[in-house]
FIKERO-684352 format. One line per 3 residues: their letters; for each residue y negated, z negated, x negated of N, C-alpha, C. Coordinates in Angstrom, 2 decimals. Atoms other than C-alpha are relative to their C-alpha. Example, Ala and Ser with C-alpha at 12.3 -4.5 7.8 and 13.67 -1.06 7.14 Angstrom:
REM residues 2
AS) 1.19 0.00 -0.89 4.50 -7.80 -12.30 -1.20 0.00 -0.90 | 1.19 0.06 0.82 1.06 -7.14 -13.67 -1.09 -0.73 0.77
This chain:
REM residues 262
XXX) 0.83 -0.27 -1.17 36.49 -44.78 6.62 0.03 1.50 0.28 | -0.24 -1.80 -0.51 36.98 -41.18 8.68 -1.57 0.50 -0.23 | 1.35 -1.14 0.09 33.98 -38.78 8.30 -0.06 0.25 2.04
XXX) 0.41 -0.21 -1.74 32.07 -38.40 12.37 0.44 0.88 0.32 | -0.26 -1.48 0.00 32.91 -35.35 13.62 -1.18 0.84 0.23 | 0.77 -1.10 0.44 29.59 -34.04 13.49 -0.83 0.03 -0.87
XXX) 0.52 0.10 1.34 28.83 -34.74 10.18 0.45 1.40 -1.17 | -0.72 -0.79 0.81 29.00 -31.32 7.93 -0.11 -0.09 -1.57 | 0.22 0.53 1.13 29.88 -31.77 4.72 0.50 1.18 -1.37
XXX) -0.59 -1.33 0.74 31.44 -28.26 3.89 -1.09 0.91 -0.89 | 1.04 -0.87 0.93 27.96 -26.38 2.77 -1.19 -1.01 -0.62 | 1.13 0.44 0.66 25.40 -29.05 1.90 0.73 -0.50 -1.62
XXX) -0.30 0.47 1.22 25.72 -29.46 -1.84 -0.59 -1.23 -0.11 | 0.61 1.27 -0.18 25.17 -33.05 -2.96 -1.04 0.35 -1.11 | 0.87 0.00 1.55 22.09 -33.77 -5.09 -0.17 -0.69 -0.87
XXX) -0.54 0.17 0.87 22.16 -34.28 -8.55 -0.66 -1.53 0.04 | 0.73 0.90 -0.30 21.67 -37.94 -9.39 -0.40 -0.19 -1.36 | 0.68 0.88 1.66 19.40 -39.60 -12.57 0.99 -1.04 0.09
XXX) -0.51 1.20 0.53 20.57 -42.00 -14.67 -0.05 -1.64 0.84 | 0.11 1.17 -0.42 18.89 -44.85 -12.65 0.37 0.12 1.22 | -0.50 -0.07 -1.35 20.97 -43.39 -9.71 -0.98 0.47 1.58
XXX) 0.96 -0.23 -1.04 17.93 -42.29 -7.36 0.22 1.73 0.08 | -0.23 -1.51 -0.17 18.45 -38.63 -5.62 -1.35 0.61 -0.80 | 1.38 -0.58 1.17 16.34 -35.92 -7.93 0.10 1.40 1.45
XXX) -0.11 -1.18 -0.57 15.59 -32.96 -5.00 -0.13 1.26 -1.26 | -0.38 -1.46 0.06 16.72 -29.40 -5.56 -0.85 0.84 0.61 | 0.64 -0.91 -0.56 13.87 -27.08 -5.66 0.52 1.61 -0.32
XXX) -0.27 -1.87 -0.07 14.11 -23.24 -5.27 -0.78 0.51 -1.08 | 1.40 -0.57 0.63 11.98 -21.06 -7.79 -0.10 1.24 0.48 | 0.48 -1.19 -0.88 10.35 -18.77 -5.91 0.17 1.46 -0.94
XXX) -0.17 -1.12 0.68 10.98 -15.02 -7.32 -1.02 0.87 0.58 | 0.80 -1.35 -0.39 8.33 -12.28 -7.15 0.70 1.08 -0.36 | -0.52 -1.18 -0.20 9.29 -8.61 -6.17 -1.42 0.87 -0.06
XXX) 0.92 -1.64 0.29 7.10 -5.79 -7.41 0.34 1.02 1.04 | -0.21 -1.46 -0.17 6.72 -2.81 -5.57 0.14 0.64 -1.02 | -0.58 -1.03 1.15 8.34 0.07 -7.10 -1.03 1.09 -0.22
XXX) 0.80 -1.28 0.30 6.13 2.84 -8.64 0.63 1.30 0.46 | -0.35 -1.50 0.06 8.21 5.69 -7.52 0.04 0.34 1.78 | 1.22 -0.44 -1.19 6.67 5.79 -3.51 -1.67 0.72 -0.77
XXX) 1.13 -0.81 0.25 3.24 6.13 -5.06 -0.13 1.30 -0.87 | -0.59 -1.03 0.27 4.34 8.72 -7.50 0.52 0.67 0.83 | -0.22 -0.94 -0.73 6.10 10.71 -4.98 -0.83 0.62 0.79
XXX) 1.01 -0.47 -0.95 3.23 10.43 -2.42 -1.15 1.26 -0.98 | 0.63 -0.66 1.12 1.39 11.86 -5.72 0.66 1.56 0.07 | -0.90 -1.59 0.79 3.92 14.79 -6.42 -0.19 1.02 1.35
XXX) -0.36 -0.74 -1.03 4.34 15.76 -2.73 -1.81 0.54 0.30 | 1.69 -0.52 -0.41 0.00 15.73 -2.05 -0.20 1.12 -1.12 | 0.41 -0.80 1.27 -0.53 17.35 -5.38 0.70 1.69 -0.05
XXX) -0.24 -1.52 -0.36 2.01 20.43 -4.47 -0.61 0.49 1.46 | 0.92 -0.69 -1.13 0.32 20.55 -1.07 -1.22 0.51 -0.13 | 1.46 0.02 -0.06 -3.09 20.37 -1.93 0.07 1.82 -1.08
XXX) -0.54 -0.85 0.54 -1.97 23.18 -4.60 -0.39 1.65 0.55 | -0.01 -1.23 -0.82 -0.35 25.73 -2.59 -1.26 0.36 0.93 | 1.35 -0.21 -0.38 -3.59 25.31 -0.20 -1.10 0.74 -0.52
XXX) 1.22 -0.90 0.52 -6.08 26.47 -2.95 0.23 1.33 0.09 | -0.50 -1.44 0.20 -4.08 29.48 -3.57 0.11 0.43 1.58 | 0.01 -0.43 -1.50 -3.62 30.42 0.41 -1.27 0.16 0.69
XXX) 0.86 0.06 -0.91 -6.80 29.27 1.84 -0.91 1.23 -0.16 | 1.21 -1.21 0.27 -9.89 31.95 2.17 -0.56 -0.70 -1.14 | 0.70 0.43 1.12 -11.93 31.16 -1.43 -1.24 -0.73 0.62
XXX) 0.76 0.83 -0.51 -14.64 29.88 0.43 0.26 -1.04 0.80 | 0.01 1.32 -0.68 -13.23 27.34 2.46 0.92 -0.54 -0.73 | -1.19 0.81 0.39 -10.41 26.12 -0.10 -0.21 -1.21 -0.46
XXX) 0.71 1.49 0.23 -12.71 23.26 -1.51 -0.23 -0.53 1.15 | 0.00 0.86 -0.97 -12.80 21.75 2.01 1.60 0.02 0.27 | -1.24 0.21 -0.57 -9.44 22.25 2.97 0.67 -0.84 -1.00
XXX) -1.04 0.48 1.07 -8.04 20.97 -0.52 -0.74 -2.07 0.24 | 0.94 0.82 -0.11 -11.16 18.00 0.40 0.90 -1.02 1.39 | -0.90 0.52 -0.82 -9.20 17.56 3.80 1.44 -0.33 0.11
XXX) -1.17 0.50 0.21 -5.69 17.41 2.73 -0.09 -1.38 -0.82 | -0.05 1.36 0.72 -6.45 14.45 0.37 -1.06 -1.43 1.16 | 0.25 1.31 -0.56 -8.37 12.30 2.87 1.15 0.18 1.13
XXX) -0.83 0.11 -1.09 -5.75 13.30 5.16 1.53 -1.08 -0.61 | -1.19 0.63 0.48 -2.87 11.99 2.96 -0.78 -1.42 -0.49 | 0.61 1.03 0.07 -5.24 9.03 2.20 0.13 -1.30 1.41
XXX) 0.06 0.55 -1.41 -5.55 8.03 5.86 1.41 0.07 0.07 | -1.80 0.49 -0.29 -1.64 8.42 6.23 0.53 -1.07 -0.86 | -0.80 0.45 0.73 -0.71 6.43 3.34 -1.34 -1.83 0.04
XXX) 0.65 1.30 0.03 -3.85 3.53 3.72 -0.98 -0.21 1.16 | 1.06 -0.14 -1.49 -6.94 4.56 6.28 0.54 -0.60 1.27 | -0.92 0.45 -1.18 -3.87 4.00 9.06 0.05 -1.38 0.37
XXX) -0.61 1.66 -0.30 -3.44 0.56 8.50 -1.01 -1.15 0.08 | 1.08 0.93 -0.56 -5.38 -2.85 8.82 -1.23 -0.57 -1.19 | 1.63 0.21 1.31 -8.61 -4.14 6.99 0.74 -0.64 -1.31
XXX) -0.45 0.22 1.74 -6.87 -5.87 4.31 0.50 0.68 -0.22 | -1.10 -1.05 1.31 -4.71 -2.88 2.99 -1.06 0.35 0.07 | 1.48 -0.79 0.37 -8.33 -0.86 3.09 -0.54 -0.89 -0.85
XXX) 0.38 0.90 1.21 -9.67 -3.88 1.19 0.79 0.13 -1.10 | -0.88 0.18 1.33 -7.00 -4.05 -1.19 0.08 1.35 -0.19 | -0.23 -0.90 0.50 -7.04 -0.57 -1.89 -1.61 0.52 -0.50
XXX) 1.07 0.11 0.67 -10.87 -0.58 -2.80 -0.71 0.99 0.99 | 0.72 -1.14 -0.03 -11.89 1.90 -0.06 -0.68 -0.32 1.51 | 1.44 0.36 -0.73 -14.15 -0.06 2.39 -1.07 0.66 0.10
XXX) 1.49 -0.80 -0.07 -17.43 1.31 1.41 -1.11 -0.81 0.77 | 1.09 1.00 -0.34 -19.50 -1.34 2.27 0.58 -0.68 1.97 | -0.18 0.30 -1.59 -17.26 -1.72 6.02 -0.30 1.84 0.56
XXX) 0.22 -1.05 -0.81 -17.61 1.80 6.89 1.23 0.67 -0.01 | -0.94 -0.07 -0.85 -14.26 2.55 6.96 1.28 -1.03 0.28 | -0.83 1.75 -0.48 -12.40 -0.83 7.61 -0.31 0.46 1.99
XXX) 0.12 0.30 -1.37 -11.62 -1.02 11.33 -0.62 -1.30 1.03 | 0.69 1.10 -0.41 -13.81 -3.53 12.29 -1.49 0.17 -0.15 | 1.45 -0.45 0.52 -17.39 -3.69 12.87 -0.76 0.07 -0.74
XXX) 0.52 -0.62 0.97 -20.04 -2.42 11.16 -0.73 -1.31 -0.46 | 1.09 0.99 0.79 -22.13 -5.11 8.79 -1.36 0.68 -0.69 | 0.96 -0.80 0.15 -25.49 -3.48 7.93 0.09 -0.95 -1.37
XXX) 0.31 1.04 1.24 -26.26 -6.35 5.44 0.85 0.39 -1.39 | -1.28 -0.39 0.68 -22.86 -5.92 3.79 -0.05 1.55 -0.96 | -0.10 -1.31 0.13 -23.33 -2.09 3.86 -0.98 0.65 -0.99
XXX) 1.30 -0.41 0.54 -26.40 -2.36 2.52 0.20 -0.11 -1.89 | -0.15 1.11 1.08 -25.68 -5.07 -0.64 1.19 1.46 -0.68 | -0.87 -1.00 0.67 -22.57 -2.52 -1.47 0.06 1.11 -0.21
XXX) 0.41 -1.38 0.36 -24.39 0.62 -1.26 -0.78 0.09 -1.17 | 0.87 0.35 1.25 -26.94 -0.81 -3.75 0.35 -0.33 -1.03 | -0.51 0.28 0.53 -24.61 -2.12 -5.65 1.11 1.13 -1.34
XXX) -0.23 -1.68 0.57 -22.70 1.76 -6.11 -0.94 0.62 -0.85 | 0.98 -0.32 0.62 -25.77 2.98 -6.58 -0.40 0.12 -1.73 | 0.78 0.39 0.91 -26.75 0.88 -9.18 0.84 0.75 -1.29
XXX) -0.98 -0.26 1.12 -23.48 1.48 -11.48 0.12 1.70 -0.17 | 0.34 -1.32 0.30 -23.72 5.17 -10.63 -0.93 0.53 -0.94 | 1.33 -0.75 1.04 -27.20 5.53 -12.08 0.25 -0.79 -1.50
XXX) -0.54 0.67 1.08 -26.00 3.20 -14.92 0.80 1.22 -0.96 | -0.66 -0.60 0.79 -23.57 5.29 -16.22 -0.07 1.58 0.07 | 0.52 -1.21 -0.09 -25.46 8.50 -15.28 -1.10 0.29 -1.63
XXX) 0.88 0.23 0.74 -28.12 7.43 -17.65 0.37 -0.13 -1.56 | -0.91 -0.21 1.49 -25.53 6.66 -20.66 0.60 1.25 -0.23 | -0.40 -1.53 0.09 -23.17 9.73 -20.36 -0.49 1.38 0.18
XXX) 0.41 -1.56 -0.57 -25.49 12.77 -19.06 -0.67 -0.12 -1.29 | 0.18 -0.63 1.23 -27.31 13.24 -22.56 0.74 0.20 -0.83 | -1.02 -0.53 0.10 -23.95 13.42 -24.73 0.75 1.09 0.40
XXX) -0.86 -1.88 -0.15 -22.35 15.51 -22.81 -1.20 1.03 0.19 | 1.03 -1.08 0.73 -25.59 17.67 -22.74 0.27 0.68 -0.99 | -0.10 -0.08 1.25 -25.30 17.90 -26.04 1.42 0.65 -0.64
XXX) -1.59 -0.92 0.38 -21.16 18.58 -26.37 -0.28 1.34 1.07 | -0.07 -0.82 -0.49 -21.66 21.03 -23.36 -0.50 1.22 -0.59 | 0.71 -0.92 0.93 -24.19 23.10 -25.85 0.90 0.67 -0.74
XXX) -0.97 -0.31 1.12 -21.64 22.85 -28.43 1.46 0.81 0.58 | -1.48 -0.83 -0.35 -18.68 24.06 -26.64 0.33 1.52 0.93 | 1.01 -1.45 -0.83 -20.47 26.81 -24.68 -0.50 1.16 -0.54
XXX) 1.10 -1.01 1.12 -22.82 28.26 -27.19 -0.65 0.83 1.55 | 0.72 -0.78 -0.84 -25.07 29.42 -23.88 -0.81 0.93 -1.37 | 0.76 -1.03 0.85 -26.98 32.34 -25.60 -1.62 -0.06 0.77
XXX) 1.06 0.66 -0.32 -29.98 31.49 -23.28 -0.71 -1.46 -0.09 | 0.54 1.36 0.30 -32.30 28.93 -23.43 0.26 -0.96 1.35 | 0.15 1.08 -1.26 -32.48 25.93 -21.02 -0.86 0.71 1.15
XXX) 1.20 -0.06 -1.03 -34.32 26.93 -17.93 0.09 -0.41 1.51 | -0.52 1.18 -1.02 -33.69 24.07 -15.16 0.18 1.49 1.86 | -0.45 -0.85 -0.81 -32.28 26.57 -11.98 1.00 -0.68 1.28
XXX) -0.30 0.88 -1.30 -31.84 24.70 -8.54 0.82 0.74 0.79 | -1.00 -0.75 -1.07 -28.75 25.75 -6.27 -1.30 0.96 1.19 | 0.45 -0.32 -1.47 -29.62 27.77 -2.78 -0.92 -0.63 0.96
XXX) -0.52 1.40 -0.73 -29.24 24.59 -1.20 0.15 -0.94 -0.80 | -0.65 1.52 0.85 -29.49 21.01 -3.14 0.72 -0.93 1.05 | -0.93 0.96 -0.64 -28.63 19.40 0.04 1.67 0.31 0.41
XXX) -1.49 0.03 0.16 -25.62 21.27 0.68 0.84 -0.18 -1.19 | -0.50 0.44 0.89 -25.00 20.88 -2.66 0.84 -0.87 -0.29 | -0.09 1.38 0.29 -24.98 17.35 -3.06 0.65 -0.68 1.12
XXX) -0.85 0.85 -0.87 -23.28 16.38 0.29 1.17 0.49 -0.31 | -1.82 -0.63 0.38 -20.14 18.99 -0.42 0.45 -0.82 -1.12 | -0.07 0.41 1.36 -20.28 17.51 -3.97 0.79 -1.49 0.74
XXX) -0.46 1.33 -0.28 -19.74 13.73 -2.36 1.08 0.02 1.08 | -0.88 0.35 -1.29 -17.83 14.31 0.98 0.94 0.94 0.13 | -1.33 -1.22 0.09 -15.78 17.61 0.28 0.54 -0.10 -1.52
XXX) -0.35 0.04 0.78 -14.82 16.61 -3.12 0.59 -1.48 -0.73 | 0.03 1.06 0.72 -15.70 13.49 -5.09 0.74 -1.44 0.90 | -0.85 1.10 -1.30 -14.85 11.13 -1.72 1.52 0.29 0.16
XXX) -1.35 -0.22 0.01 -11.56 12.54 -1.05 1.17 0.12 -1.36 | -0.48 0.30 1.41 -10.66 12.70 -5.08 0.26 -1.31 -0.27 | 0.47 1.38 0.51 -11.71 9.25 -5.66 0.95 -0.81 1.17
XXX) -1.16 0.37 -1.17 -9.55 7.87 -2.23 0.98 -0.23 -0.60 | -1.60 0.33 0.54 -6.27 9.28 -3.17 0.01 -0.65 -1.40 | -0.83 0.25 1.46 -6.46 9.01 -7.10 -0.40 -1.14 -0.11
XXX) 0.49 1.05 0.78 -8.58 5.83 -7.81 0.28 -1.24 1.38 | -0.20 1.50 -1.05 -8.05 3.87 -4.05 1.37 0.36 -0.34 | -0.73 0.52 -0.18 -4.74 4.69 -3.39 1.21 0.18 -1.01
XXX) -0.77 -0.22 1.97 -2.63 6.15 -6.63 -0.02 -1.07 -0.84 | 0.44 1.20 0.89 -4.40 3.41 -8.98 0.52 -1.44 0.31 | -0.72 1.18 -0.43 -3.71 0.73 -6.76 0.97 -0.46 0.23
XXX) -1.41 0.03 -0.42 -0.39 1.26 -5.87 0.76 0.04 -0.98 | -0.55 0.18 1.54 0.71 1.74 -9.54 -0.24 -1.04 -0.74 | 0.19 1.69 0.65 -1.41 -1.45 -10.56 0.64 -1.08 0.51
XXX) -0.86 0.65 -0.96 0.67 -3.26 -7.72 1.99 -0.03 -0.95 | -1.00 -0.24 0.57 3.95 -1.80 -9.38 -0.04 -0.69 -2.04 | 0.10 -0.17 1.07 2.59 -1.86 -12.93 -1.28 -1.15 -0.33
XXX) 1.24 1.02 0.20 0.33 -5.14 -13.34 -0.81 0.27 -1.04 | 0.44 -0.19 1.45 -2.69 -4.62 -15.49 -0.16 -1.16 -0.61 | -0.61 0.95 0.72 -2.00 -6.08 -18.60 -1.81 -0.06 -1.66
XXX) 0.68 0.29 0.74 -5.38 -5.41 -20.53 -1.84 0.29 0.66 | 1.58 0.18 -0.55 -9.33 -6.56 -19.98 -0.82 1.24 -0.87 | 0.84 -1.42 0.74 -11.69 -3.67 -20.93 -1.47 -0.14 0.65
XXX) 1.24 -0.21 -0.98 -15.44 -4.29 -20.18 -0.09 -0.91 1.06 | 0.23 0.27 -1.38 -15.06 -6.90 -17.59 1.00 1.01 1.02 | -1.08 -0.29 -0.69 -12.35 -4.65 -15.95 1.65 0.01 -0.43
XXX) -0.91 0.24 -0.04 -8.62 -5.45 -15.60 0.91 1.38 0.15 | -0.95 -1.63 -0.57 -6.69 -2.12 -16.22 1.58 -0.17 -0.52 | -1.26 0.22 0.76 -2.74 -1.44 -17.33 0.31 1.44 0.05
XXX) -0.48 -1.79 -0.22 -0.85 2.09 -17.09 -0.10 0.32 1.18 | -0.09 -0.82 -1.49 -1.31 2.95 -13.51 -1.31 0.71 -0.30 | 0.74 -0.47 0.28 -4.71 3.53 -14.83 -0.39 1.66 -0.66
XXX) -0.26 -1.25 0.25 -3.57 6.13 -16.87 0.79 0.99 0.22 | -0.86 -0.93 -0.82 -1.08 7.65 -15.12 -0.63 0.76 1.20 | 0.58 -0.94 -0.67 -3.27 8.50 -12.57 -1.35 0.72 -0.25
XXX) 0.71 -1.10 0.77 -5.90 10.07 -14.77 0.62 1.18 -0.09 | -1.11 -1.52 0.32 -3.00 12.04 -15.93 0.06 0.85 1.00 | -0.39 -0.38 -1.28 -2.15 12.80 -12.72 -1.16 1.12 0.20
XXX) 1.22 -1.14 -0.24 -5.51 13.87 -11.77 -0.37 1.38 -0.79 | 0.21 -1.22 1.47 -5.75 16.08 -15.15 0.46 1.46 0.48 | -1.30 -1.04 -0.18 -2.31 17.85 -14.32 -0.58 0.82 1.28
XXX) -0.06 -0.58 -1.26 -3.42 18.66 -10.59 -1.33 0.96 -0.33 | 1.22 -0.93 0.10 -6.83 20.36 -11.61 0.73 0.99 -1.13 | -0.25 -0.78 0.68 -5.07 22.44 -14.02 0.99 1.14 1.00
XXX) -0.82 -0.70 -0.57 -2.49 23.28 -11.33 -1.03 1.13 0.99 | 1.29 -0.51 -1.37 -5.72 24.33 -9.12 -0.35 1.63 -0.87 | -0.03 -1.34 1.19 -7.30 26.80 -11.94 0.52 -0.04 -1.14
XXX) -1.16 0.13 1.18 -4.66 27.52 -14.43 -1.07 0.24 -1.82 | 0.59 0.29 0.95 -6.98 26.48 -17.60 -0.27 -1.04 -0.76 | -0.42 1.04 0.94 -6.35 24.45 -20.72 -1.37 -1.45 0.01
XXX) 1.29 0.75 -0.40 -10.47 23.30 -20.16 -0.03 -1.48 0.72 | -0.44 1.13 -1.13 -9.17 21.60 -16.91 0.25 -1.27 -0.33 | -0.62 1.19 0.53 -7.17 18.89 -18.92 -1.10 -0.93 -0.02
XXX) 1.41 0.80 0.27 -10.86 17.27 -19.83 -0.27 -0.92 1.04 | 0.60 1.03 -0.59 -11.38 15.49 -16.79 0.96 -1.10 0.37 | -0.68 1.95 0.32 -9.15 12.82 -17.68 -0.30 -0.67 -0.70
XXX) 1.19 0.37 0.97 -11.80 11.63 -19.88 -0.78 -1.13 0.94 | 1.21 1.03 -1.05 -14.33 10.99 -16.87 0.97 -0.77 0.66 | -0.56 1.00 -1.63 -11.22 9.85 -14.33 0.33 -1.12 -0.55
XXX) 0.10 1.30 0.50 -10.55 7.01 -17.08 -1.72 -0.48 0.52 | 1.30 0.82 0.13 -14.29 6.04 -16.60 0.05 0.29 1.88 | 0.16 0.20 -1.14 -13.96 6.79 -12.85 1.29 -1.28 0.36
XXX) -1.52 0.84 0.00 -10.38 4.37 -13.18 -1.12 -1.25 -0.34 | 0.93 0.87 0.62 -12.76 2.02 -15.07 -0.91 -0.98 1.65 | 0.98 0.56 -0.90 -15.25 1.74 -12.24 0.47 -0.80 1.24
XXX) -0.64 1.01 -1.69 -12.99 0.91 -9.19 0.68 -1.13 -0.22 | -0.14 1.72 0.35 -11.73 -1.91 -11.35 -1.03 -1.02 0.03 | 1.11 0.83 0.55 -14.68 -3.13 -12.42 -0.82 -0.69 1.59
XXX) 1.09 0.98 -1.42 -16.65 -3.33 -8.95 1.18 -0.15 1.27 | -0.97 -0.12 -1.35 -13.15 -3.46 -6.73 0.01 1.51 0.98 | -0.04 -0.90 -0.98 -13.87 -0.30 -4.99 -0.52 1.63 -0.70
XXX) 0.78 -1.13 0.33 -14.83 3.28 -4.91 -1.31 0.62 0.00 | 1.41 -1.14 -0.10 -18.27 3.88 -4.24 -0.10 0.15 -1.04 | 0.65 -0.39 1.64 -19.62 3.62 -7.75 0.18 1.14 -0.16
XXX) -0.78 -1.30 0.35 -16.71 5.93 -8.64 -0.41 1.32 0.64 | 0.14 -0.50 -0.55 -17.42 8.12 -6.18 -1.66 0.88 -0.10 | 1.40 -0.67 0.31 -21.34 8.63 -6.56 -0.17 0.82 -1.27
XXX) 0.24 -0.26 1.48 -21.17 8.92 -10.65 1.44 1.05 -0.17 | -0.95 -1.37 -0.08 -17.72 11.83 -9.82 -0.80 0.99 0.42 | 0.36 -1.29 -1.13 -20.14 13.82 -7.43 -1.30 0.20 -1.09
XXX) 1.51 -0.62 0.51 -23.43 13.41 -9.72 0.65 0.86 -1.45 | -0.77 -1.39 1.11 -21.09 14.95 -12.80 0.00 1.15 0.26 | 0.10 -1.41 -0.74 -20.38 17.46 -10.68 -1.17 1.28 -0.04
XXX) 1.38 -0.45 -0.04 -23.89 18.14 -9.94 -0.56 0.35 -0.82 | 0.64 0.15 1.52 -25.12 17.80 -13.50 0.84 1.10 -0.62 | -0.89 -1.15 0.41 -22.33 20.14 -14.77 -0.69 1.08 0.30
XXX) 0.77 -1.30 -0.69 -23.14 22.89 -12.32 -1.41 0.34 -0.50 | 1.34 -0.67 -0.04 -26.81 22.83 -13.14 -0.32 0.25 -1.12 | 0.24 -0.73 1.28 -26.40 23.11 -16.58 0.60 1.21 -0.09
XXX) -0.23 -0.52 -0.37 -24.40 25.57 -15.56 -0.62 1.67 0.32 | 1.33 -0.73 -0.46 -26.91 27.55 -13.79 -0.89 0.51 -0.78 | 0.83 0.08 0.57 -29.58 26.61 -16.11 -0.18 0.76 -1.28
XXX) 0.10 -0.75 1.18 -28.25 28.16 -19.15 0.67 1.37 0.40 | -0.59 -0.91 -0.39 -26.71 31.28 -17.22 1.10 0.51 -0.22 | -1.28 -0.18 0.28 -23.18 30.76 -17.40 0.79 0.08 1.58
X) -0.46 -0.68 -1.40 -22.65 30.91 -13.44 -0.46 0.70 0.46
């Protein structure tokens, strides 16, 4: 018997048959593709010599905003730009306040309280310790005597919106995520899911504050950015991170102050 002529018989492979002669289909197995770690690393290398050269150029008084605005600026280019789920998946919502879509008060509310809470949480564990090492590694020669900035409110907003916000963005939204994407985490810690992107961008962070003021000291806050790495696993996002980076800050400085070392 001839074959039709529009019967093709050149590419369909036949399928295999069982023993009791009944066709067995031919499935596919689907393959997953990782993103590669060496975009977010670069975006890393290239912000980190910008932000850099900046400290050293800018006037001394405005270089903590400008170094504040280059990182939400390379934030917004590399995630802010794009649509609510990459801002979701990169942890840096904020209760809907910056997702492109309207505002949820409810939402805004539940996830501000929620920051909050883990902020004062781990304000309440870590600020007597380090008290205590800060003594030790200091030796202030004065006594304690509690010494309030100028200004607490400018304080405390520069602290969150010229620093700790734009830190916490690049290294813990979009660094962290983009390396945990590449680099799946592979171990539970606490109720959070971390792997090496975690610590790579501690590192990261470490290296770039050392590049800022050239001091061995510097290295130390890859200590807290594991526990700030910690947090944006743990609750998906940055506020937490973000509140309990800026109240360090704060707490630093005023011991700071307090024992007359600034």
């Amino acid at each position: 018997m001839s074959t039709p002529p529009d019967a093709d018989t050149t590419h369909a492979p036949a399928a295999p048959a069982d023993t009791a002669g009944e066709t067995v289909p031919v499935v596919a197995a689907a393959v997953e593709v990782r993103p590669s770690a060496l975009m977010p690393l670069v975006a890393a290398l290239l912000t980190s010599a910008v932000v850099t050269a900046a400290s050293y150029l800018a006037p001394e008084r405005y270089a903590a905003t400008v170094v504040g605005i280059l990182f939400l600026g390379a934030t917004w280019w590399l995630v802010l730009r794009h649509d609510e789920a990459t801002v979701r998946a990169h942890g840096l919502s904020l209760g809907g306040l910056l997702e492109p879509t309207r505002l949820d008060a409810r939402r805004l509310a539940r996830d501000a309280a929620v920051a909050i809470g883990w902020a004062l949480l781990f304000a309440a564990v870590a600020f007597p310790p380090f008290w205590y090492g800060y003594r030790l590694w200091w030796h202030p020669h004065h006594a304690f005597a509690l010494h309030w900035p100028a200004s607490p409110f400018d304080e405390v907003a520069g602290q969150l919106v010229v620093i700790a916000l734009p830190e916490e963005a690049f290294f813990r939204g979009y660094l962290q995520t983009s390396l945990d994407a590449a680099w799946p985490p592979r171990w539970r810690i606490l109720g959070a899911d971390l792997g090496p992107g975690w610590l790579v961008a501690s590192a990261i962070f470490a290296i770039g504050h050392v590049l800022t003021i050239r001091h061995p000291a510097r290295l130390a806050v890859f200590f807290p950015a594991l526990v700030f790495g910690w947090m944006r696993s743990r609750t998906r996002g940055v506020g937490a991170s973000v509140l309990f980076h800026a109240s360090c800050n704060v707490f630093s400085a005023t011991l700071g102050r307090s024992y007359g070392l600034l």
